[in-house]
C-alpha positions in Angstrom: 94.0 -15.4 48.1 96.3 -13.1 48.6 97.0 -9.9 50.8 96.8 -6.3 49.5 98.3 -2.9 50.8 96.4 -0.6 48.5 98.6 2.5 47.9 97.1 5.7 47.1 92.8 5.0 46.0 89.9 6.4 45.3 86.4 5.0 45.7 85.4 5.8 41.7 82.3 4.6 41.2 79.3 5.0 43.6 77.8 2.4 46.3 76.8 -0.6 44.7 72.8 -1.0 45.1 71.5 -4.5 45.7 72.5 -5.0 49.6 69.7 -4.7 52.2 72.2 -5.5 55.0 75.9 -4.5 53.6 77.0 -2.0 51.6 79.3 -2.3 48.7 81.4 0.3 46.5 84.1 -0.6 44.0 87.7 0.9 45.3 90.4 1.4 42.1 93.6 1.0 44.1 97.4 0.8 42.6 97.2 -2.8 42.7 93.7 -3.3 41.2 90.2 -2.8 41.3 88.6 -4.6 44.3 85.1 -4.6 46.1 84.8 -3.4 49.1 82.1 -4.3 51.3 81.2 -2.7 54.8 79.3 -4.9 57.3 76.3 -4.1 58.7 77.2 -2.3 62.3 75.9 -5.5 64.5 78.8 -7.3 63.4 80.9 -5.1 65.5 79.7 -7.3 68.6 82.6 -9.5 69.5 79.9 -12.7 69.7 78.4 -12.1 66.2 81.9 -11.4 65.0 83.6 -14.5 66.0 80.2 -16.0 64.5 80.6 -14.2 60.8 84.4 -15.0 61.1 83.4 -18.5 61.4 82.4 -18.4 58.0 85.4 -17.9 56.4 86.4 -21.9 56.6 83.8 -22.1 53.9 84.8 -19.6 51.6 88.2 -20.2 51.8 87.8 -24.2 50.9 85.3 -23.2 47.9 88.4 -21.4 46.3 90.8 -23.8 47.0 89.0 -26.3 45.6 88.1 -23.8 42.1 84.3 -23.2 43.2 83.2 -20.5 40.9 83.6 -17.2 43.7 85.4 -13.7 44.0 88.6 -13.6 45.0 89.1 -12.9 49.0 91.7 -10.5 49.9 93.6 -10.4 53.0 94.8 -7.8 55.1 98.7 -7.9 55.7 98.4 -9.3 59.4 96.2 -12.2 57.8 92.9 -11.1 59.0 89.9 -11.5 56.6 88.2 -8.2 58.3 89.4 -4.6 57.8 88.1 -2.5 60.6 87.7 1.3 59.5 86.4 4.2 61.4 83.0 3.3 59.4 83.3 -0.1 60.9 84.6 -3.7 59.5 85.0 -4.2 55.7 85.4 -7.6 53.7 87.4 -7.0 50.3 87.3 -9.3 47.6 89.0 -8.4 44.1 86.2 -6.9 41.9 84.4 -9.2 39.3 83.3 -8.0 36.1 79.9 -9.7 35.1 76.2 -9.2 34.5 73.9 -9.6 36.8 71.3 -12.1 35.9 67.3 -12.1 36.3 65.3 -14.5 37.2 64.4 -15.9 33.8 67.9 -15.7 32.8 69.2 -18.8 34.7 68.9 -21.4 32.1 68.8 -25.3 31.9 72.9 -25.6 31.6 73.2 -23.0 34.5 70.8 -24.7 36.8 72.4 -28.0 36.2 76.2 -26.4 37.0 74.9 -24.6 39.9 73.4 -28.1 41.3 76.6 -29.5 41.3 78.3 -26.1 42.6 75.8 -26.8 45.9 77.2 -30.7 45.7 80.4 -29.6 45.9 80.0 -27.3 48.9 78.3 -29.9 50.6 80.9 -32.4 49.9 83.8 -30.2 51.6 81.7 -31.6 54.7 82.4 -28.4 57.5 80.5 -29.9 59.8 78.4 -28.0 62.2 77.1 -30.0 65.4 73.3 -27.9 65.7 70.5 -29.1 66.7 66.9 -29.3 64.8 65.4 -26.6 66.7 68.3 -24.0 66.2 68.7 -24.6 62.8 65.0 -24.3 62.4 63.2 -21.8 64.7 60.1 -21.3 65.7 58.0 -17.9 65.9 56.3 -16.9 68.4 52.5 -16.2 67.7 52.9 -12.8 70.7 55.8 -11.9 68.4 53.4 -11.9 65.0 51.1 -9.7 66.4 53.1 -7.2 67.6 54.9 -7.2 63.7 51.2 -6.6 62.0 50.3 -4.1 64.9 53.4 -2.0 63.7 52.9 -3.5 60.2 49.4 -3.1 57.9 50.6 -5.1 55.3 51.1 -7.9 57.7 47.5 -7.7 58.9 45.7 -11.0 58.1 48.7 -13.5 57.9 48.4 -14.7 61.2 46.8 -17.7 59.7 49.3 -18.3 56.9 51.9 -17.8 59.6 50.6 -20.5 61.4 50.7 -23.4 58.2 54.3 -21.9 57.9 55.3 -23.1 61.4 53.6 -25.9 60.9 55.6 -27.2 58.0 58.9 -26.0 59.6 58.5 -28.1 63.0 57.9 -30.9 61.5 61.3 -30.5 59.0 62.9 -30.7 62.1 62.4 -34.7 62.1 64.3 -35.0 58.6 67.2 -32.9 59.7 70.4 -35.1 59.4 74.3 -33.9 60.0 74.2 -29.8 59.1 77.2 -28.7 57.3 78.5 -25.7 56.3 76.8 -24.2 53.3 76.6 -21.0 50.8 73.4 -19.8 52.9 72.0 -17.7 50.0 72.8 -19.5 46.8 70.0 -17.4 44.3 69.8 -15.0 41.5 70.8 -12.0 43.1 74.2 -13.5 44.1 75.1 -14.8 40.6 77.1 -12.3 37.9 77.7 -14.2 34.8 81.3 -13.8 33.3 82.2 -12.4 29.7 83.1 -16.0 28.7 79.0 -17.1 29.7 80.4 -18.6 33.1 78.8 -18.4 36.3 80.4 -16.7 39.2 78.8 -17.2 43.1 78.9 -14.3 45.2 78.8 -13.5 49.1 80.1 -16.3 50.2 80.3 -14.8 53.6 76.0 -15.6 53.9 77.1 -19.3 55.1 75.4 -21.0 57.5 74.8 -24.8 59.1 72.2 -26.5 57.0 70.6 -30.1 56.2 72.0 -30.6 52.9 68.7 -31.9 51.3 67.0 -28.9 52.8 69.3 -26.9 51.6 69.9 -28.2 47.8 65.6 -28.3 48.2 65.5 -24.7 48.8 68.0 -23.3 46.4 66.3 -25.7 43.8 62.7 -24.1 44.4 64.1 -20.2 44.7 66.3 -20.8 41.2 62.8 -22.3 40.0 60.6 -20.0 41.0 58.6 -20.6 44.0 58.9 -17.4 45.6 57.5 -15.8 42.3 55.1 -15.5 39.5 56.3 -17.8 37.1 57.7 -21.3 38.1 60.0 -22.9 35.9 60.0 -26.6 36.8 62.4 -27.6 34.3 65.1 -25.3 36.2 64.4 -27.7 39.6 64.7 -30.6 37.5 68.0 -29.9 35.6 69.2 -28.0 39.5 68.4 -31.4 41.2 70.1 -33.3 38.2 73.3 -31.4 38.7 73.3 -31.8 42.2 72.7 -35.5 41.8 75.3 -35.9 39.4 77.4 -34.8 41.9 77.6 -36.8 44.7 74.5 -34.7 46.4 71.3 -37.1 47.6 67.9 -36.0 47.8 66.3 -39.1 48.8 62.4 -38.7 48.7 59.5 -36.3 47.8 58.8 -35.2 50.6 57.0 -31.5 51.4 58.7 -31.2 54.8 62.3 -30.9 52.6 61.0 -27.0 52.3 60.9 -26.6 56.0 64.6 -24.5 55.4 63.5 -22.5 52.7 60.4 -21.3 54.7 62.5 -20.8 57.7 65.1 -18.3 55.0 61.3 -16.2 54.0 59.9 -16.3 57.7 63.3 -14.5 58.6 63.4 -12.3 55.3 60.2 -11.2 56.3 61.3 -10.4 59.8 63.9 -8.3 58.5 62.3 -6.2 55.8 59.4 -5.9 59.2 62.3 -4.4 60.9 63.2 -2.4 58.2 60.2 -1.4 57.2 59.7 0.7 60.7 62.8 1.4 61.3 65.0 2.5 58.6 66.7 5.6 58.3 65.2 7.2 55.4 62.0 7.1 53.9 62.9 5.5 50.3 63.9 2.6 52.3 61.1 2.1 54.7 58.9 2.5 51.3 60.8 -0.4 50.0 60.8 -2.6 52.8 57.0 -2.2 53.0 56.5 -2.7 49.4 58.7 -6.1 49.9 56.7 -7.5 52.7 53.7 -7.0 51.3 54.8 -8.6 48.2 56.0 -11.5 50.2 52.7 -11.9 53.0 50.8 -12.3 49.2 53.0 -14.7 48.1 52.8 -17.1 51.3 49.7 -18.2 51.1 50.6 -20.0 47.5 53.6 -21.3 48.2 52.4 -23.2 51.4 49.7 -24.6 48.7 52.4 -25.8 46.3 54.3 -27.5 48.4 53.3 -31.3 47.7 53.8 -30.5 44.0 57.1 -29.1 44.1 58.6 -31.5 46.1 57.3 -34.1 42.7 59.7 -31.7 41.1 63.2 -34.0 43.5 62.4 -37.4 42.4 
C-alpha cells in the first residue's frame, strides 16, 4: 500500500463495464496505471460512509497477510477515499488479467479459492451483529408493491415466501460473524498471465457466519444460481477451505440461508433499477436480470437438501 500524487493524467481507456453500483475507468498517471473507481452517490451520506470505510480493516489485513487482491492506493493525507467534484473514488493500482466465466473456474482454482475464504475468515474481524440483521426479513406489503411496478415479478409471491422461510430459520445456526469478502464469485476474479488468481473489490465486505458464508460462495462458484452445476467445483471449494483451517460442520440446507439473503437483495436492487434507472439500456437490463433470476428461484429453493450433500 502506498500513497500516490498522480502528476499530469489522462483517463485513456473508457469506463470499465461490469459494475451495476460503481463505476470504474483505468487512469495512466506518471507513476503508473491505476483503477479508479467512483462510488455510487449514496455513499456520500456521512452514516453509510463511515459504514463502507469500515471495510477497509478487511482489505488492508488481506494484503498484509499476501491474500491474492489489487493493490490499494492511498491518498497523501492517508485517507482510503478521494472525494472529487463527481463524488468519492477508491484507487487501487490496475491489474492486468482475464476475466474468467463461469465454466472457467476449475478444480485447482476452486480448491485455492476455498482456502483464500479460510484465510479471510481466519484474520477473525469480528463483528458483534445479531441473527436478524445479518439476515433480514422481507416484508410480504413490500413484495407486492415490487411486482405491481414489476411484471416479471408477478407470480413469485409464493417462491418469495419458501425463500423467507429458509432464511429465518438460518438465523438459529448463525455463530460469531466476522468480517468477510461479501461477494467472493466469478465476476470478481481476473486470472493473472502466470494462471494465478487475483480477488477483486474487496471493498463488498460485510459481517457474516463463516459457514454461511464459505456455503454460499461454494454453491455460486458451483453453480446454483445457473444452468449447469458443477458439483465437483463445491467439493474441491469446500476441500480447500477445509484444508485451511475453515469448518463446515454438517449438511444442513439452512447453511444457504446467507446466500438467499445475497439473491433476495440482488433482486431488490436490479427491481430498483429496473424502474428507475437513468437510461433505457439499463432499465432493459435490469428487467432482463430479474426475470432471469424470479425463474431461477423456484429451482434453487428445490435443490437445496442436495446441495448441502455437496459440504460433507
Amino acid at each position: 500500500m502506498r500513497s500516490v500524487r498522480a502528476g499530469p493524467a489522462a483517463f485513456t481507456r473508457p469506463r470499465r463495464h461490469g459494475g451495476f453500483t460503481h463505476r470504474t475507468w483505468r487512469l495512466q498517471a506518471k507513476g503508473g496505471t491505476y483503477a479508479v473507481k467512483l462510488l455510487h452517490q449514496h455513499w456520500r451520506e456521512p452514516e453509510r460512509r463511515r459504514e463502507y470505510e469500515g471495510t477497509f480493516e478487511l482489505e488492508r489485513r488481506a494484503v498484509t497477510a499476501g491474500l491474492p487482491a489489487a493493490e490499494p492506493v492511498i491518498a497523501p493525507d492517508g485517507s482510503w477515499l478521494v472525494d472529487l467534484s463527481q463524488g468519492p473514488v477508491r484507487v487501487h493500482r490496475w491489474v492486468d488479467g482475464v476475466r474468467l466465466r463461469d465454466s472457467q473456474v476449475g478444480i485447482d482454482e476452486a480448491r485455492r479459492l476455498g482456502g483464500v475464504l479460510a484465510a479471510i475468515h481466519g484474520l477473525d474481524i469480528r463483528r458483534e451483529v445479531a441473527a436478524a440483521a445479518l439476515l433480514p426479513l422481507w416484508t410480504p406489503s413490500s413484495w407486492n408493491r415490487y411486482a405491481l411496478e414489476l411484471p416479471e415479478l408477478r407470480g413469485l409471491r409464493p417462491t418469495m415466501e419458501r425463500l423467507r422461510d429458509v432464511v429465518a430459520a438460518g438465523r438459529s445456526l448463525v455463530g460469531q460473524p466476522v468480517l468477510s469478502h461479501g461477494d467472493l464469485n466469478v465476476k470478481n476474479l481476473l486470472r493473472w498471465p502466470d494462471g494465478g488468481l487475483v480477488l477483486l473489490d474487496w471493498d463488498s465486505a460485510e459481517p457474516a457466519d463463516t459457514a454461511m458464508d464459505a456455503a454460499g460462495a461454494a454453491a455460486g462458484l458451483g453453480g446454483l444460481g445457473g444452468s449447469a452445476p458443477r458439483p465437483a467445483v463445491v467439493r474441491a471449494f469446500v476441500r480447500g477451505y477445509r484444508d485451511g483451517g475453515g469448518e463446515l460442520a454438517k449438511a444442513d440446507y439452512r447453511v444457504f440461508a446467507g446466500l438467499l439473503n445475497g439473491l433476495h437483495g440482488w433482486l431488490y436492487a436490479l427491481y430498483r433499477r429496473a424502474v428507475s434507472a437513468p437510461t433505457a439500456a439499463e432499465r432493459a437490463r435490469s428487467r432482463r436480470l430479474a426475470g432471469q433470476l424470479a425463474r431461477r428461484l423456484p429451482f434453487i429453493l428445490d435443490s437445496l437438501d442436495s446441495w448441502a450433500l455437496l459440504l460433507v
